[in-house]
C-alpha positions in Angstrom: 224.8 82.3 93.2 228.4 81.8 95.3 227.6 79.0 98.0 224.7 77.0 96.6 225.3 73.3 96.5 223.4 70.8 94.7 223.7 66.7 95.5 221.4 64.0 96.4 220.1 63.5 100.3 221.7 61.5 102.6 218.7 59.3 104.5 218.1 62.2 107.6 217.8 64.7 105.4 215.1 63.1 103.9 213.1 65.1 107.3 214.1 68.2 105.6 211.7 67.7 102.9 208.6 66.2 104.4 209.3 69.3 106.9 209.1 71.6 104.3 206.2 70.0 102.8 204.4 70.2 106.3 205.0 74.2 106.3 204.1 74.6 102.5 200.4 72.5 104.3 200.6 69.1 102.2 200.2 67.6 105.4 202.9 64.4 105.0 201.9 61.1 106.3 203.7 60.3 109.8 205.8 58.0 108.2 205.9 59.3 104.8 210.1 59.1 104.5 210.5 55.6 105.2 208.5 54.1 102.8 209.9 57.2 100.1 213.1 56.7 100.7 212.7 52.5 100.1 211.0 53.8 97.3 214.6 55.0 95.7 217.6 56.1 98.2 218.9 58.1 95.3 215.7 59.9 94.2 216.2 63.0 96.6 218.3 66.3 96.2 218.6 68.9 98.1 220.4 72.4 97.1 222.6 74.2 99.9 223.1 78.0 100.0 226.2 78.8 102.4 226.1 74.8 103.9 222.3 75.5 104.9 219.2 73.6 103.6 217.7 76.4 101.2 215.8 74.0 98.8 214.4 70.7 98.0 213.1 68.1 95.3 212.6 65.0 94.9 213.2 62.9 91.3 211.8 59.0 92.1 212.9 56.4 89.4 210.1 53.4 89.2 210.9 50.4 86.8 208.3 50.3 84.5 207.5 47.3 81.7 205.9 50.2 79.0 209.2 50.8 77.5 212.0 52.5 79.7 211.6 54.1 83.4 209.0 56.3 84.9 210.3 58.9 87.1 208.2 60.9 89.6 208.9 64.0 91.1 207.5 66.1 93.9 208.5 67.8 97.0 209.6 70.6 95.4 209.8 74.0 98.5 212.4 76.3 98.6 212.6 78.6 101.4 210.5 81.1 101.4 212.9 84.4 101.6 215.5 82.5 99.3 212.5 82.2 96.7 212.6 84.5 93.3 216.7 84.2 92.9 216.7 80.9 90.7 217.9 78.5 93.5 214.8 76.3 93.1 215.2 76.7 88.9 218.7 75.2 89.4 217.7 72.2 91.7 214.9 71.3 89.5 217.1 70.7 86.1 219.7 68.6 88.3 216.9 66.5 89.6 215.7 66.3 86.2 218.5 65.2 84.3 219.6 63.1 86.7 216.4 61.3 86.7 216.7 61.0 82.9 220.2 59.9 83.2 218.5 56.9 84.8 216.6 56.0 82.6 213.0 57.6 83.1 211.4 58.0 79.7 208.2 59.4 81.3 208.2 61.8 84.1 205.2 62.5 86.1 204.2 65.2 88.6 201.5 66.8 91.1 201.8 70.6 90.7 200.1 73.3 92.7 197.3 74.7 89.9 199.2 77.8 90.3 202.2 76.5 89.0 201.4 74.7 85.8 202.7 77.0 83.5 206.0 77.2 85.3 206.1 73.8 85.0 205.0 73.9 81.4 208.3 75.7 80.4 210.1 72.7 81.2 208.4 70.3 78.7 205.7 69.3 81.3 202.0 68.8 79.6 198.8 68.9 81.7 196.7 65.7 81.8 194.2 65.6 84.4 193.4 67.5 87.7 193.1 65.7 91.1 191.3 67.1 94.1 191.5 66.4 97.5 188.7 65.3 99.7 188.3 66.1 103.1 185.4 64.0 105.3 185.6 62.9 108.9 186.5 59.3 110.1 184.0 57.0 111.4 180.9 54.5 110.1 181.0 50.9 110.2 183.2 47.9 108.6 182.0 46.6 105.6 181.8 42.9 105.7 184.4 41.0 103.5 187.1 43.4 103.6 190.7 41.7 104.6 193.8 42.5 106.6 196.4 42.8 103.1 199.0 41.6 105.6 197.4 38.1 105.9 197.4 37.8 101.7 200.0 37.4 99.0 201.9 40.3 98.7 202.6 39.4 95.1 198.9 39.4 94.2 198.6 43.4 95.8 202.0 44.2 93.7 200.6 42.9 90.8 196.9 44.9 91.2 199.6 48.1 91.8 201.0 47.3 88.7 197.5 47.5 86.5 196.6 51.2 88.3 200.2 52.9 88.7 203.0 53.4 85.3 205.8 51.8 87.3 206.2 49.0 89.3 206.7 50.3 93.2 207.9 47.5 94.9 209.8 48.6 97.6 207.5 51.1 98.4 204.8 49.4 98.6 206.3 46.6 101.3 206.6 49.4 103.1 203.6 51.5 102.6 201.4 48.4 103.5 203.3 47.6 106.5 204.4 51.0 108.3 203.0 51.3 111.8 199.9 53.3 112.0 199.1 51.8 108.6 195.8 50.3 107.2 195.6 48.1 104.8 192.6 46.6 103.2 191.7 44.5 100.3 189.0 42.3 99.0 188.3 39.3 96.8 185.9 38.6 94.3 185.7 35.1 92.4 189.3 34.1 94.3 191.1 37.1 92.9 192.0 40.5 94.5 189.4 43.1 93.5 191.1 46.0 94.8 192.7 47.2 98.1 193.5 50.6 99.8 195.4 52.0 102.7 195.0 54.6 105.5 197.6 56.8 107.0 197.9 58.8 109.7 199.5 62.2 108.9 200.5 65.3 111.0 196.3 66.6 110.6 193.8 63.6 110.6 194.7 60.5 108.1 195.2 60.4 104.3 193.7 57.3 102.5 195.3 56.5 99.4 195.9 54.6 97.3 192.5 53.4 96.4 192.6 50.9 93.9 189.2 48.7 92.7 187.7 46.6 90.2 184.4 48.8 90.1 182.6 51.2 91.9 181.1 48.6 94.6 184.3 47.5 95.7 185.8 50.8 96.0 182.8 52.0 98.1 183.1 49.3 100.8 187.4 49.7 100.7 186.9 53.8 101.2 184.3 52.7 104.1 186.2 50.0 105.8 189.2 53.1 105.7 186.9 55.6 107.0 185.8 53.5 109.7 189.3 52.2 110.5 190.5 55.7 111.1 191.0 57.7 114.4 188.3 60.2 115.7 189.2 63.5 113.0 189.7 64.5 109.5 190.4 62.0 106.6 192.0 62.9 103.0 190.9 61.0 99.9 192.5 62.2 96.9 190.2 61.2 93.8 191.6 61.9 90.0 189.5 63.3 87.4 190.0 60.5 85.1 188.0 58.2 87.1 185.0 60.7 87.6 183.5 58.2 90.0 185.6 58.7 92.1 184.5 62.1 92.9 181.2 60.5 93.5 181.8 58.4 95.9 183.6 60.7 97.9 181.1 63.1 97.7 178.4 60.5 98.8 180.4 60.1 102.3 179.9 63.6 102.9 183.4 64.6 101.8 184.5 68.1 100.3 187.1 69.3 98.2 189.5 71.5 99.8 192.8 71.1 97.6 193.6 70.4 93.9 196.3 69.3 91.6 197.3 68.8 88.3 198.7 66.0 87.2 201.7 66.7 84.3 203.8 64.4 82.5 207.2 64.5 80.2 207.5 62.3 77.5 204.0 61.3 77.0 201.5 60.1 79.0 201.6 56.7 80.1 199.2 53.6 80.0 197.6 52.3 83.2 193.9 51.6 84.2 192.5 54.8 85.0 188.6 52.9 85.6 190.7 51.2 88.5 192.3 54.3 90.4 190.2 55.7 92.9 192.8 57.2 95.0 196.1 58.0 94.1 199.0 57.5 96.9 200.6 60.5 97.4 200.8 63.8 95.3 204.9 63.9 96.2 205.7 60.2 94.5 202.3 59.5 92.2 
C-alpha cells in the first residue's frame, strides 16, 4: 500500500502500543513500557500509513545460554478500520526477520486463541494454553515472605533464569523496582525458593511472574501478593504446564476470564515448567 512505513519505535512511541493494547482490553501494567523498553530499546516496530500510527508489534531479543537467542513477540494491534488490507501481515515479517537477524533461534508468543492458525502459517507451533485468573485483592500476609529489594538481586536473576528461556536482566531491575511494584520472595534452607511481583494496571493489579520451588511456597508468594494489593480486581495468569497452578488459583476463589496460547518458532525451549506459576506478561513472555 502507497504511504505505509515500517521502522523500529523511538522510546514515546512505545505509549502507542501499550495504548493499543489497553483498547484491544489486555489491560497493560501502569508502567508496563519502562521496564519493556529496558527490556530491549530495539525490540519495537511500528508501521505508518500516510505518517500516522496504523499498526504495531513488538519483536524482544533475550540472551539465552540454550544455544543462540530467544526472541519474544507480542503487542501485535492494528487499527481497527485499517485491519483486513495486509498492513499488520507486513509489520509482522519485518519484526520477524529482524528479530532473527539478531540472533533469536527460538521465538516465542501469546496469541489470542482465535488467532493460532494465523499464526501457524508463519511457522509458529502451539505448546500449551495459559489462562487468566481474575480474584479480588485482600487476606493476610503470610509470614516469612521478604521485600526482594532488601536481597541479592543476582540470586532473583538467577531463579529467572531456571523458569524463563532467556536471561531478562534489564527487565527484571526494572520490573522489581518500578513504583507501584511488589516484590516478594522467600527462603528455604538459605536459598531463594521462589519470588513474585504485583502490578498495578489500568483495571485492578496483575501478579506475575510467579516463580516457586513447590506448591507451598507459591501459595504463601500468591497470598502475600493478594494481600499486598489495593482494594479491586487481581490477574494471575497460570500456564497449563504447571497444572498446579490452576489449582491454586482456583482455591483463592479466582476465575478464568481470558486465555492464550503459547506458540514457539524453532522449537520449544527448556526451562522448569514445575517452577512457573505465573508467567510475567503475555506481550514479552
Amino acid at each position: 500500500m502507497d504511504g505505509y512505513a515500517i521502522r523500529r519505535m523511538a522510546r514515546p512511541e512505545l505509549s502507542v502500543a501499550i495504548e493499543s493494547a489497553a483498547a484491544e482490553g489486555w489491560n497493560p501494567g501502569l508502567r508496563d513500557a519502562e521496564a519493556f523498553w529496558a527490556a530491549d530499546p530495539d525490540g519495537f516496530f511500528l508501521g505508518l500509513l500516510d505518517g500516522r500510527p496504523a499498526a504495531t508489534v513488538s519483536a524482544v531479543r533475550y540472551d539465552s545460554g540454550r544455544g543462540g537467542g530467544f526472541g519474544f513477540m507480542g503487542f501485535f494491534v492494528v487499527r481497527p478500520e485499517l485491519r483486513g488490507q495486509g498492513l499488520g501481515l507486513r509489520l509482522w515479517r519485518t519484526a520477524q526477520a529482524a528479530l532473527q537477524a539478531r540472533g533469536a533461534a527460538v521465538i516465542g508468543l501469546d496469541a489470542v486463541l482465535g488467532q493460532v492458525e494465523t499464526y501457524r502459517k508463519s511457522g509458529f507451533e502451539p505448546a500449551r494454553i495459559s489462562s487468566r485468573y481474575q480474584g479480588r485483592a485482600g487476606g493476610e500476609m503470610p509470614q516469612g515472605l521478604l521485600p526482594l529489594s532488601g536481597g541479592s538481586f543476582d540470586e532473583v536473576l538467577a531463579y529467572d533464569g531456571r523458569c524463563f528461556p532467556g536471561r531478562r536482566e534489564a527487565f527484571l531491575r526494572s520490573w522489581l523496582d518500578l513504583p507501584g511494584h511488589v516484590a516478594l520472595g522467600t527462603r528455604r534452607g538459605g536459598a531463594l525458593a521462589g519470588f513474585g511481583v504485583l502490578r498495578p494496571c489500568g483495571v485492578g493489579a496483575k501478579i506475575g511472574p510467579l516463580f516457586a520451588d513447590d506448591v507451598a511456597v507459591a501459595r504463601d508468594l500468591l497470598r502475600g501478593l493478594l494481600a499486598s494489593a489495593p482494594e479491586g480486581p487481581v490477574f494471575f495468569d497460570a500456564p497449563a504446564t504447571n497444572p498446579a497452578a490452576a489449582r491454586l488459583a482456583e482455591d483463592h476463589g479466582m476465575r478464568v476470564v481470558f486465555q492464550t496460547g503459547r506458540m514457539y518458532l524453532g522449537g520449544v525451549p527448556e526451562y522448569d515448567l514445575g517452577r512457573e506459576f505465573g508467567v510475567a506478561s503475555f506481550e514479552l513472555g
